[in-house]
Structures are given as C-alpha cells and as structure tokens.
C-alpha positions as CSV (number, residue, x, y, z in Angstrom):
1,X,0.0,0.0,0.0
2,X,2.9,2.3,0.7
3,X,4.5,1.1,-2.3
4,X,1.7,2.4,-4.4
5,X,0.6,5.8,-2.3
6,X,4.8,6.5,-3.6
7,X,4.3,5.6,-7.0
8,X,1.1,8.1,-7.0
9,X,3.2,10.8,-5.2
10,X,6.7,10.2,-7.7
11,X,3.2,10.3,-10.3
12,X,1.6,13.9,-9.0
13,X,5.1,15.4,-8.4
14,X,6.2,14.4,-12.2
15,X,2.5,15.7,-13.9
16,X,2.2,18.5,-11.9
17,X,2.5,22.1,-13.9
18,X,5.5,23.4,-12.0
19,X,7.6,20.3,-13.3
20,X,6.1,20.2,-16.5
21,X,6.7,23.9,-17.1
22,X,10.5,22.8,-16.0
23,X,10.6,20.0,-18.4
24,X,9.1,21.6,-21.0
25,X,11.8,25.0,-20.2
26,X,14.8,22.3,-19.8
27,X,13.7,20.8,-23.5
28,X,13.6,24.0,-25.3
29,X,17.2,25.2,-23.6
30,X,18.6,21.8,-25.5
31,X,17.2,22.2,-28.4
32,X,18.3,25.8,-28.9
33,X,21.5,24.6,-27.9
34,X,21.7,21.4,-30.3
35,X,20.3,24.4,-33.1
36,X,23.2,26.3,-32.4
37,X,25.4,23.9,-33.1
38,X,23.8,22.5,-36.1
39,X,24.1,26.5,-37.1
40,X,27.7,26.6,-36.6
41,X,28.3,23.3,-38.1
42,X,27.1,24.6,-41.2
43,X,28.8,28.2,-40.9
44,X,31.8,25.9,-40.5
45,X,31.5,23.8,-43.7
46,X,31.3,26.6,-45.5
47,X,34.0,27.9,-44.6
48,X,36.4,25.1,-45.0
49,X,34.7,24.8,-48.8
50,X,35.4,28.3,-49.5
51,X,39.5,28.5,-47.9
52,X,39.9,25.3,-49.7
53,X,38.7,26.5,-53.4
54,X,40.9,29.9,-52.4
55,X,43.8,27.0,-51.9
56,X,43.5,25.9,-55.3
57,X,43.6,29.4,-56.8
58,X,46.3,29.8,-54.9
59,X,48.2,26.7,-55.6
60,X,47.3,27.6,-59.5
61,X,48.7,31.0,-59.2
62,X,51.7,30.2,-57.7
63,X,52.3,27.2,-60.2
64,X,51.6,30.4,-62.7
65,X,54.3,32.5,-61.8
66,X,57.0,29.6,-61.0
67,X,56.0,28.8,-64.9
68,X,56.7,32.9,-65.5
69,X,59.8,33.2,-63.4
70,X,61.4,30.2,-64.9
71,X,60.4,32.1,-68.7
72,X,62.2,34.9,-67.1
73,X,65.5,33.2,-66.6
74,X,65.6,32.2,-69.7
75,X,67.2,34.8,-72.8
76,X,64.3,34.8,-74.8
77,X,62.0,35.5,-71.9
78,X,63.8,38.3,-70.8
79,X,64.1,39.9,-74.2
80,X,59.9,39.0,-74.9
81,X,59.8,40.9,-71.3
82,X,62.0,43.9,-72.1
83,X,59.8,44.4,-75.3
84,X,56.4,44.1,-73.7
85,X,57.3,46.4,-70.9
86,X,59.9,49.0,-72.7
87,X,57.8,49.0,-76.6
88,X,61.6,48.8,-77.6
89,X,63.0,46.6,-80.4
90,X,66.6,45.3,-81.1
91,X,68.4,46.7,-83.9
92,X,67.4,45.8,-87.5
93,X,63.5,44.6,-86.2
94,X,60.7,47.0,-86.9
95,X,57.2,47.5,-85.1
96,X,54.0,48.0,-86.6
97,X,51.1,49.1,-84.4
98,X,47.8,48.3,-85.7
99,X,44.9,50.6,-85.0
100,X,41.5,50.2,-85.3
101,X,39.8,52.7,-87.6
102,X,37.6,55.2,-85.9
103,X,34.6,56.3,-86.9
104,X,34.3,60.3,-87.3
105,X,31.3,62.1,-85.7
106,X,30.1,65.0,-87.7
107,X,28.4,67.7,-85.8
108,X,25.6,67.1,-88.0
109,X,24.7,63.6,-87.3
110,X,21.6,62.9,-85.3
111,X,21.8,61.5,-81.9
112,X,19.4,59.7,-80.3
113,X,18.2,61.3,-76.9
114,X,15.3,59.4,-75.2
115,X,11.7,60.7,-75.1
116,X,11.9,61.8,-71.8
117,X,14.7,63.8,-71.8
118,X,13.1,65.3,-75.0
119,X,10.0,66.2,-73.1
120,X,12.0,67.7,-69.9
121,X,13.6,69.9,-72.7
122,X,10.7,70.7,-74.1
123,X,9.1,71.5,-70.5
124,X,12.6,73.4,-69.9
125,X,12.4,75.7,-73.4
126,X,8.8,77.6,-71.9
127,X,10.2,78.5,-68.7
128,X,13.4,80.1,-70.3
C-alpha cells in the first residue's frame, strides 16, 4: 500500500504544472543549444569549402608565376619581357602598331536622346 501511495506521489510530483513547465523550459534550452550547433556546423562547412577552393587558386597562381619566373630566366623571356614592358626593339626589327579605324562624328549627325529627356527639354524651353 505504501508502495503504491509512492508511486502516485513520484506520479503527481512528475505531472504536476511546475515540473512540466520545467521539463518543458529544460527541452527548449537543448534544443536551442543542439540548433546552435547544427548553425555553426554549417557556418563551418562553408568555410572550410570556400578556404579550400581559395587553396586551389592559390596553388594555380603560384604554379603560374613559377612557370613565369622560370620564362624569365631564360634569354628569350627576358628579351619578350624587355619588349612588352619598354615597346623597344633590337636593332634591325621594326614594329608595326595596328589601329582600329575610328569612326568620325560629324556635328551634324543625329543623336538619339530618349523621349523623356526630349520632353523635360521641351518643359525646360517655356520657362526660359
């Protein structure tokens, strides 16, 4: 009988609303906390994908410009450098620097101004 007037006491203590509302508080504490973490854990992944693609571009560069310094230490790359840097030439070559054409705009020609730029100059013309 005692056995049982325990079990109903354990029972009322457990269902009662100030231990629910305590359970129910504790519960949403570790679920914000396990949230959190999921938060981070994403932030986190993220991160690690973008330092590791800026890796690669970084191991690409720098196999780049061990490919440009080992041109440079070569004759020919030093003269191709000289030349693209200096616009010089050795002696007996010749350069030719190609131009596009351009177009000439005659004062005459029509431009095309939108219609409501036309109309505030319009406006703009009576007040004056």
């Amino acid at each position: 009988m005692k056995e049982l007037e325990r079990r109903q006491l354990a029972r009322r203590v457990i269902y009662s609303i100030p231990s629910l509302c305590l359970l129910v508080l504790l519960t949403f504490l570790l679920a914000r906390g396990a949230l959190g973490i999921f938060l981070k854990e994403r932030e986190s992944a993220k991160r690690v994908s973008e330092l590791e693609t800026k890796a690669l571009a970084r191991e690409k560069r720098q196999e780049e410009l061990e490919a440009f310094i080992a041109r440079l230490k070569t004759e020919e790359g030093i003269v191709d450098e000289i030349k693209d840097k200096f616009s010089v030439v050795r002696e007996g070559e010749h350069v030719a620097i190609i131009v596009d054409a351009r177009e000439d705009q005659a004062s005459t020609s029509v431009t095309k101004i939108s219609w409501y730029k036309r109309l505030w100059t319009a406006i703009m013309s009576l007040y004056e």
